[in-house]
N, C-alpha and C positions, 0 to 999 in steps of 0.2 A: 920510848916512843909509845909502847902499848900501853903503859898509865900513863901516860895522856891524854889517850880518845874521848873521856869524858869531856875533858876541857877543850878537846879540839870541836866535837861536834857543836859544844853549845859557842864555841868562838863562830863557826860558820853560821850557824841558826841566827846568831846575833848580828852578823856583819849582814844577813840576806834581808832580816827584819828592819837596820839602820838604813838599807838602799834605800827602802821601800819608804820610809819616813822622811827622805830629803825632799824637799818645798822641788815642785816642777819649774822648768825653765821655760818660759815665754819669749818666745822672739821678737826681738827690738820691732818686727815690721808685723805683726800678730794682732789681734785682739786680745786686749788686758782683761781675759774672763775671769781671770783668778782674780781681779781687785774686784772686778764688780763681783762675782760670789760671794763676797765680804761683803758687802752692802746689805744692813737690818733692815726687815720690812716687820710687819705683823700680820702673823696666819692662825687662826685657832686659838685668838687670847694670847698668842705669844710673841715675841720678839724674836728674830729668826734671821739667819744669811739666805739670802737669795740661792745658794747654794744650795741649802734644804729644801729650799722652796721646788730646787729645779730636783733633785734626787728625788722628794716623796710622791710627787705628782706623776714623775717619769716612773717609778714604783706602780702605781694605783693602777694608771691607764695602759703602761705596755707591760708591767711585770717585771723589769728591769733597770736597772738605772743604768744603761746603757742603750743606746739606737743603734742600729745595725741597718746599713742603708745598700742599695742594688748595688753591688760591683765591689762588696768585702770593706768598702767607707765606714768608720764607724764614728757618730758625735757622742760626747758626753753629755751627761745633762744637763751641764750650767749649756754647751752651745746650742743643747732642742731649745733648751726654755728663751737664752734669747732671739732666736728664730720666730719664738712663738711668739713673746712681746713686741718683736720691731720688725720683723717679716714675715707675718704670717701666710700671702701667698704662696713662700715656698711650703713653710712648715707643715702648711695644709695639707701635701702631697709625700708627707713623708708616710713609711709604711706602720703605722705606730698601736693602732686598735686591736684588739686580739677577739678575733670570733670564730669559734671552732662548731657553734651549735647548728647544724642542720636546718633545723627548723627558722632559726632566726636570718642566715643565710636565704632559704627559700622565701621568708617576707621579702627581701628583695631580687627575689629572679636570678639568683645566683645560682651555681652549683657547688657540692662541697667540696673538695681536693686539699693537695697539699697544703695550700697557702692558707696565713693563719690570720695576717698581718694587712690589714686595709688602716687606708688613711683617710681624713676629716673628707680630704675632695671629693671619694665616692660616697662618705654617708651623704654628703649636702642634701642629694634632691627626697632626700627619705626620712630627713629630722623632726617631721610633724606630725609620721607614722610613728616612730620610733618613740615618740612622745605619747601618744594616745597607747601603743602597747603596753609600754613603759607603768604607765598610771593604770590603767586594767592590773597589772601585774603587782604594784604595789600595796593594792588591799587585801593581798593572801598575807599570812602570816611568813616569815621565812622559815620555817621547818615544815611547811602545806606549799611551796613554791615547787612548781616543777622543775627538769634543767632548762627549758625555752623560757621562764619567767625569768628563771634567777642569768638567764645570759642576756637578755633584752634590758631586764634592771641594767646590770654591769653596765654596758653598752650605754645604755642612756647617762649614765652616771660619767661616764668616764667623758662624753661627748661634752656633756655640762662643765667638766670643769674645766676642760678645752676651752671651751669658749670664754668662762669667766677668766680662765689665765690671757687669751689673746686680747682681753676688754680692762685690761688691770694696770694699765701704766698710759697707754695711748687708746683713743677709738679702734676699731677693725678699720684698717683699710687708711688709716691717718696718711699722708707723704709727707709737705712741708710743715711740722707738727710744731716747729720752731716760730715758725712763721705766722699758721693760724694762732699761737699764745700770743704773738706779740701783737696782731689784728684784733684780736679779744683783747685785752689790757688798754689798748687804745679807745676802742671803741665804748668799753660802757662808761665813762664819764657823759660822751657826747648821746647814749643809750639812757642814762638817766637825767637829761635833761631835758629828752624828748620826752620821757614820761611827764617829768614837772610840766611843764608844757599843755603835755594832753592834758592833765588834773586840772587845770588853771586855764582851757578851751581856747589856749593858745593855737598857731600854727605850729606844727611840731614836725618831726623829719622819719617818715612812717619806715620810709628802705634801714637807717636805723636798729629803730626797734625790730625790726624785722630778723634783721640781721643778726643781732645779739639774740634775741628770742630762741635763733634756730641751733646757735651754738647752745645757751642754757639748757636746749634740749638733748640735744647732745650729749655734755657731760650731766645731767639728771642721769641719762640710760648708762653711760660710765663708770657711774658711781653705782647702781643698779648692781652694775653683772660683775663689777669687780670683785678679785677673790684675793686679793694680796692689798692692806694697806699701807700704800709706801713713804706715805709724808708723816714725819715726825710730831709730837706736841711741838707746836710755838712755843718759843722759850721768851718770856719779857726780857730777861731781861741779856737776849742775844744780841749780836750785833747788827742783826741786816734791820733795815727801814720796816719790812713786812711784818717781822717781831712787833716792832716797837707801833706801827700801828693797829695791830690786832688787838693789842693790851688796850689803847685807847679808845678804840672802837668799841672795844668790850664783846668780841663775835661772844656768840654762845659754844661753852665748849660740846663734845663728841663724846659717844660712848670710846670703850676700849684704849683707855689712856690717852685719850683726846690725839689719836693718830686716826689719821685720815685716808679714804680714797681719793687718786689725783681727780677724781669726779668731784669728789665731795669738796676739794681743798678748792678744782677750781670755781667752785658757785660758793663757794665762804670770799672769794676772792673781790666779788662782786661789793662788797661791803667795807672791804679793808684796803681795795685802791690800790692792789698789788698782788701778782701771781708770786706764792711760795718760790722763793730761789731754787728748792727742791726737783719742785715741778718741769722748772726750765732745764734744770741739767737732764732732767730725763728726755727732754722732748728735744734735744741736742745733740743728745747720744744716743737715740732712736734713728733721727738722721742721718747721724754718722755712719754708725752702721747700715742702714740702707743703702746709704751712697758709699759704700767701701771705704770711706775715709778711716781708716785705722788710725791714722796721728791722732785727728781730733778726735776720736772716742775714747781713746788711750788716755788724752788729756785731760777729757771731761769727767770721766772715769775717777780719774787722781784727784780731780777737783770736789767730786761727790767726798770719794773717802774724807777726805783733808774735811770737807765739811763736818762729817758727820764725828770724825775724833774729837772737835771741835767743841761743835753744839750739842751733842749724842754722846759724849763718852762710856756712859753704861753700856748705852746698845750696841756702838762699836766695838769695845771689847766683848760682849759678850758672843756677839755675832763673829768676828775674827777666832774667839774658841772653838767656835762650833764648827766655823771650816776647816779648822784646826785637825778637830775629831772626825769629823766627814770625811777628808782626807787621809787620817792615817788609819782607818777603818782595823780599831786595837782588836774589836770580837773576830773579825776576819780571819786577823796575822797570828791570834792565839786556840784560832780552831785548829789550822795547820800544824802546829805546835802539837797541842794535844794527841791527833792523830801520829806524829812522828813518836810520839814520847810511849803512846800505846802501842805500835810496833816494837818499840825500843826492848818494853815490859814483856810483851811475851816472846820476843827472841832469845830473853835472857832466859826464862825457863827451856826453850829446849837444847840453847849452849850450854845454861846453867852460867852464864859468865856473870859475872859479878861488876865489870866494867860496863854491860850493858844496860845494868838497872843503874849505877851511875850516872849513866849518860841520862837515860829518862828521868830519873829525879832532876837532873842541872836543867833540863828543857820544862819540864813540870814548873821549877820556880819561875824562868824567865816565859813561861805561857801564863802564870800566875800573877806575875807583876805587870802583866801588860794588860789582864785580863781586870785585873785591879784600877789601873789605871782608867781603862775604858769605864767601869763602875762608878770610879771618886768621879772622873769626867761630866758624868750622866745627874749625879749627885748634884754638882757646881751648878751645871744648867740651870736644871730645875728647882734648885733651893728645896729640894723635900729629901725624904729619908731613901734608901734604895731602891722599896718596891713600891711603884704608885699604878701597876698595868701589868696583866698577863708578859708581856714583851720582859720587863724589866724583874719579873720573877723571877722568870727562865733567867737570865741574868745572873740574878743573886742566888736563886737554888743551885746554878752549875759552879759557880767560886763557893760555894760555904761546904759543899760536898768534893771540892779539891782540894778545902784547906784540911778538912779532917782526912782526907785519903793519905796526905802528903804525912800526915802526925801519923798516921795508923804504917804508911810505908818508912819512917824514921825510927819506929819502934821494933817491926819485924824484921824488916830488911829483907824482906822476900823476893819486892817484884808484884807483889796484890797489889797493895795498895796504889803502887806507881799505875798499873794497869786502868783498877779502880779510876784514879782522878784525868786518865786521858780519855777513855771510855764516856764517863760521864760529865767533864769540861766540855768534849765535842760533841753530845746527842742535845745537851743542853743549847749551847750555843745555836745549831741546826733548826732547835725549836723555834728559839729567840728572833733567829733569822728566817721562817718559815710567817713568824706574826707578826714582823716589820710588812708585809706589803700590803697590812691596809692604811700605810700612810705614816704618820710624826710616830715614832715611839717616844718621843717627849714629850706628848700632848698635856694639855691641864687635866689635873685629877678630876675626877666626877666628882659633882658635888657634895652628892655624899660621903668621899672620901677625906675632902677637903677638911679636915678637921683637925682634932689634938693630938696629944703626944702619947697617950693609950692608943691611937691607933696606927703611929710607926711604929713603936715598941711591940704592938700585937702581930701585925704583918712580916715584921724583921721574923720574932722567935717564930712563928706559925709556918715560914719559910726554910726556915734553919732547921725545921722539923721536917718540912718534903725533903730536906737534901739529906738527912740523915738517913731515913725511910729509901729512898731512892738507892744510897750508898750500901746500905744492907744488904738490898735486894740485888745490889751488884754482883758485892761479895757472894751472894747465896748460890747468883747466875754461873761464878765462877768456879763455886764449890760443885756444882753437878757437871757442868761440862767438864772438867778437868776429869771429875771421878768418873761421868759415862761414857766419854771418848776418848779419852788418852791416860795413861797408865802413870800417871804423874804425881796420880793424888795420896800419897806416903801420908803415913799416921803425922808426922810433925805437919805438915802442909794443911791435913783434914784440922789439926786440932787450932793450929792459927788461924784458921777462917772462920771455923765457931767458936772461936775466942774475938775477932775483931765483929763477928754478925752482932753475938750479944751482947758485947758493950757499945755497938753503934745503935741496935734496938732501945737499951736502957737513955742512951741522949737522945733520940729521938722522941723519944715517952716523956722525957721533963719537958722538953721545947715545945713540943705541940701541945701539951696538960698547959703549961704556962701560957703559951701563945691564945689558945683556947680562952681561958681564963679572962686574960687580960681584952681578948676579944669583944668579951661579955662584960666590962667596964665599961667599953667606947659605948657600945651599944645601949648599957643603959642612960651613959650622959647624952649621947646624941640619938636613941629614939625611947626612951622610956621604960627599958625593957633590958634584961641581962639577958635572957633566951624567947625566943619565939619561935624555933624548930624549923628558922629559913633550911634552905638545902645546903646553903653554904656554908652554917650550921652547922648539919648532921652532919655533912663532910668529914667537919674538921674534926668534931667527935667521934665519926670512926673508927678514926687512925689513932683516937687514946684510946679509943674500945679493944683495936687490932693488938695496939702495941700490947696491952697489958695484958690479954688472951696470950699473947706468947710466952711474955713472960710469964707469965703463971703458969703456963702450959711446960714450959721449960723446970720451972722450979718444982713442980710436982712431981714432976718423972712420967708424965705421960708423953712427950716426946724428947729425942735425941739430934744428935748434930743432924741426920736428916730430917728429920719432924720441924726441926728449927728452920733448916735451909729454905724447908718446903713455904712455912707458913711466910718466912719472910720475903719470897715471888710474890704471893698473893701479896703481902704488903704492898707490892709496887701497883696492882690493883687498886687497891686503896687509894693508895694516893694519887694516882691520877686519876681517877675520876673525882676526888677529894678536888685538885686545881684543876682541873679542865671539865670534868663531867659537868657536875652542877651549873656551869656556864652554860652552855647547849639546853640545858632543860625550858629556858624561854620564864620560866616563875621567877620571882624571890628577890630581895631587894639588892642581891648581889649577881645578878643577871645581867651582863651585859650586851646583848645580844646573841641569838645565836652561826656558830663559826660554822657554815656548813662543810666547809674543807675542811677543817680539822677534826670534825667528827668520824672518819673512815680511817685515819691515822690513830686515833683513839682507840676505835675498836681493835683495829688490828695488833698494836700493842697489848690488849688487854688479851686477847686469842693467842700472840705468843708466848705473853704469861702464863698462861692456862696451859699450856702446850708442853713447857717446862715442868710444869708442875706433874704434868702425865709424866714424861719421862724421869723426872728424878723418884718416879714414886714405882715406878721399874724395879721388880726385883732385884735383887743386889748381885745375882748370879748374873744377870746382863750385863753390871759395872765394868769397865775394860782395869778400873784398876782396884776391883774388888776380886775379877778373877785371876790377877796375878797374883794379892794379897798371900796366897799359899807358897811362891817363891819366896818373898820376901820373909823377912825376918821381923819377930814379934813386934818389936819394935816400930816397925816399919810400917803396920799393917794400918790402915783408915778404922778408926775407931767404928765405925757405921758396922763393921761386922763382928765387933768383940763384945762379949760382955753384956747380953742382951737378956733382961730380965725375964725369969719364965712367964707365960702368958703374954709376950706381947710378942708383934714382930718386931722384923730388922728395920725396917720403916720408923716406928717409933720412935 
């Protein structure tokens, strides 16, 4: 029974992970959200489930993909978002804004207290203040924004997209939306013959034109404020009438893969003699909704889908994976992992059990293969290589520094390594999940990214380089606590750790030289130039300046397992300000704006680097298991106090 526990813990991890993955159950008498979540629209040049649609926005504007309503109520996102398309009088009163700023607070007569949380209803009568702030506040630079500017920014921002989301499938305020389609489709034949009419000083029928005029106005402003386009390319050669008229008519096609706003589709509509079938199911199931009718939204629902496998096959499956991924949220279930599995690692040092690092290696691979899965996942979507965003770095630095933790713990068998890759799987992922909430982590590459195969191949290795760099500095973090706090750190233990530092340093040093390298290819085919001394740049040449300062500094005999330990902390310096610093600096053609949140997590990381590096540079007479070193047996003893060349110190 007790060699089992390995395979029992990772049988439980796996049976809790398989819950969590089964498809939810909707009741027969229910709203079918999960069909419509599956339904593709386009947001940001991409093709996208509604799903997304309702998590990124619900992300941006409350911080959550979750609502939390008076009385412990809570909706998910796909139910805010359709609240917010087909009912927005409720939606408007939900508690969803987050304004904590004083000052922004007192623009409207407020006082400040616990509550953090205001909904659209109480900004209403203050949205033309909020806008004139708003624009004052936007000609500072954001690293010259005070907290009042950059919380009024937010604020406006977040308001904005409220509103373009409650203007993106029906008007505000639409009822029988069914109804006015089918009074507009009627009426512009009898609307453009009143024009012929007028052109030709006939008697013509002005209530009419009037009529339709007032709706064209309408959906113009529709099409305006929309932020989601939900109608498809016209397919010629589709089945419905509206297809096959389009083609003949010849409308003019649209930007963005000629998908349309239901604004924009319906003033194309005027020319082609027919409202988009698209169209109508939305204005169906808008109703439906409104008037509780579950059957029929249920039905129209299935009818949308059924179309869009149909006429949409691409975007439907594509959209179907991604609620796919949405759903079984793989970075989540393999943070939790990691965190189990890095318990697992240092229980085993102070049982010494050898079943314990078992168990953490078994939850290590199955956090690894989930954690993979989430990566290829992200991969599919997007059709590019794994790093195309800060988001998607973090990503790929935290798996390429658990795949080598997992080889470096298959060789020792220690327990480091397992430690290593749960430690740094989960501060990774943390990140990743820290810079999803400014919205799509799928988003389209920058244009300047947008290019050739010199620069996946530069991004991959120059990545593979921070995880390496990162993994060192693990091990290093691990090498001084062990030796300054706990008595643990025995000559075999010391000489394994600066035996995995230095050869995690040495791949580090080819990845990022290569990475580097190969960096300065793209650059020359895509701006003219192999080096121009951007910041992001220097960065990356740092960290070959860092690497090879140690190693040289190692092979010359100027420092020792702690001289190594030390300098490879400072490496994690390096390199993050290498991937994150340079970003905040506001210069450089690799600047993408600056994160003003993440700049006080930055520093602060880099302070407790520094902070480490004070204490392990601690006389060794402090060490808790350098002064036990005298019980122990020669053997036994941490290399850091044996064997210390005249003239230098122990440090060295």
């Amino acid at each position: 029974m007790k060699r089992s526990l390995p395979w029992i813990i990772l049988a439980i991890a796996a049976g809790s992970i398989a819950l969590n993955w089964l498809p939810p159950k909707t009741a027969k008498d229910d709203f079918d959200l999960t069909t419509f979540g599956k339904i593709p629209v386009l947001v940001g040049g991409r093709v996208k489930p509604l799903d997304t649609v309702a998590r990124n926005s619900l992300l941006i504007i409350h911080g959550k993909q979750e609502l939390r309503l008076d009385g412990g109520r809570r909706l998910s996102a796909m139910q805010w978002l359709t609240d917010v398309l087909f009912n927005a009088p409720v939606a408007d009163r939900y508690p969803l804004f987050i304004v904590q700023n004083a000052d922004v607070l007192g623009l409207f007569g407020w006082e400040q207290s616990d509550r953090k949380y205001f909904s659209f209803a109480e900004f209403t009568p203050f949205l033309r203040q909020i806008d004139e702030q708003a624009a004052q506040s936007d000609k500072h630079e954001a690293v010259q924004r005070s907290a009042y500017q950059s919380a009024i920014l937010n604020l406006r921002n977040g308001l904005s997209l409220y509103q373009r989301l409650k203007n993106s499938i029906q008007p505000e305020g639409a009822q029988n939306f069914a109804g006015e389609l089918h009074a507009f489709e009627s009426s512009v034949p009898d609307a453009a013959r009143a024009a012929r009419e007028r052109e030709m000083g006939e008697n013509f029928d002005q209530a009419k034109l009037n009529e339709v005029a007032e709706l064209v106005r309408r959906y113009v402003r529709l099409s305006e404020m929309a932020y989601m386009l939900a109608v498809p390319p016209v397919n010629p050669q589709g089945s419905s009438t509206f297809a096959k008229a389009t083609a003949d008519r010849s409308i003019p096609a649209t930007a963005n893969g000629d998908w349309r706003s239901v604004g924009e589709s319906l003033l194309h509509s005027v020319a082609a003699g027919e409202i988009y079938p698209v169209v109508t199911e939305y204005a169906i199931i808008g109703d439906a909704y409104r008037a509780d009718d579950r059957s029929l939204f249920n039905q129209h629902v299935d009818l949308m889908a059924n179309w869009f496998a149909k006429e949409e096959p691409n975007a439907a499956r594509r959209a179907s994976f991604e609620f796919l991924f949405n759903r079984l949220e793989p970075f989540s279930q393999s943070m939790a992992l990691y965190v189990l599995a890095f318990l697992l690692a240092c229980a085993s040092w102070l049982g010494g059990s050898a079943l314990l690092r078992r168990s953490a290696f078994y939850l290590l691979l199955l956090a690894l293969a989930i954690h993979t899965f989430g990566l290829v996942s992200r991969m599919c979507l997007q059709e590019r290589p794994p790093v195309t965003n800060l988001y998607s770095s973090a990503i790929f630095i935290g798996w390429g520094a658990v795949i080598v933790s997992l080889i470096l713990e298959r060789i020792f068998k220690d327990g480091i390594g397992a430690a290593c890759a749960g430690a740094i799987g989960f501060v990774t992922l943390i990140i990743a999940h820290h810079l999803a909430g400014s919205g799509d982590t799928l988003e389209m590459l920058q244009a300047v990214l947008d290019t050739n195969i010199w620069l996946a191949t530069h991004v991959v290795a120059i990545t593979t380089g921070y995880s390496a760099m990162f993994l060192a500095g693990m091990l290093a973090i691990i090498y001084v606590v062990r030796g300054v706090f706990t008595r643990s750190l025995k000559k075999p233990t010391a000489d394994s750790l600066a035996g995995m530092t230095y050869g995690v340093v040495c791949f580090a040093t080819l990845f990022s030289f290569v990475g580097t390298v190969l960096g300065g290819i793209w650059a020359d085919q895509s701006w003219g130039r192999f080096w121009g001394w951007d910041p992001k740049e220097n960065g990356a040449v740092l960290i070959v300046l860092w690497c090879a300062i140690i190693l040289h500094a190692r092979w010359g005999g100027f420092i020792r397992q702690r001289g190594l330990m030390i300098m490879a902390i400072f490496g994690n310096v390096v390199t993050s300000f290498s991937w994150f610093g340079v970003n905040m600096l506001g210069v450089g053609l690799h600047s993408y704006g600056f994160m003003q949140k993440a700049f006080p997590w930055l520093v602060g990381f880099m302070v407790s680097q520094f902070a480490l590096m004070c204490v392990a540079a601690m006389p060794l007479e402090r060490w808790r298991s350098f002064r036990t070193a005298s019980n122990s047996s020669p053997r036994e003893q941490p290399q850091i106090s044996s064997a210390i060349p005249a003239g230098q110190t122990p440090g060295q």
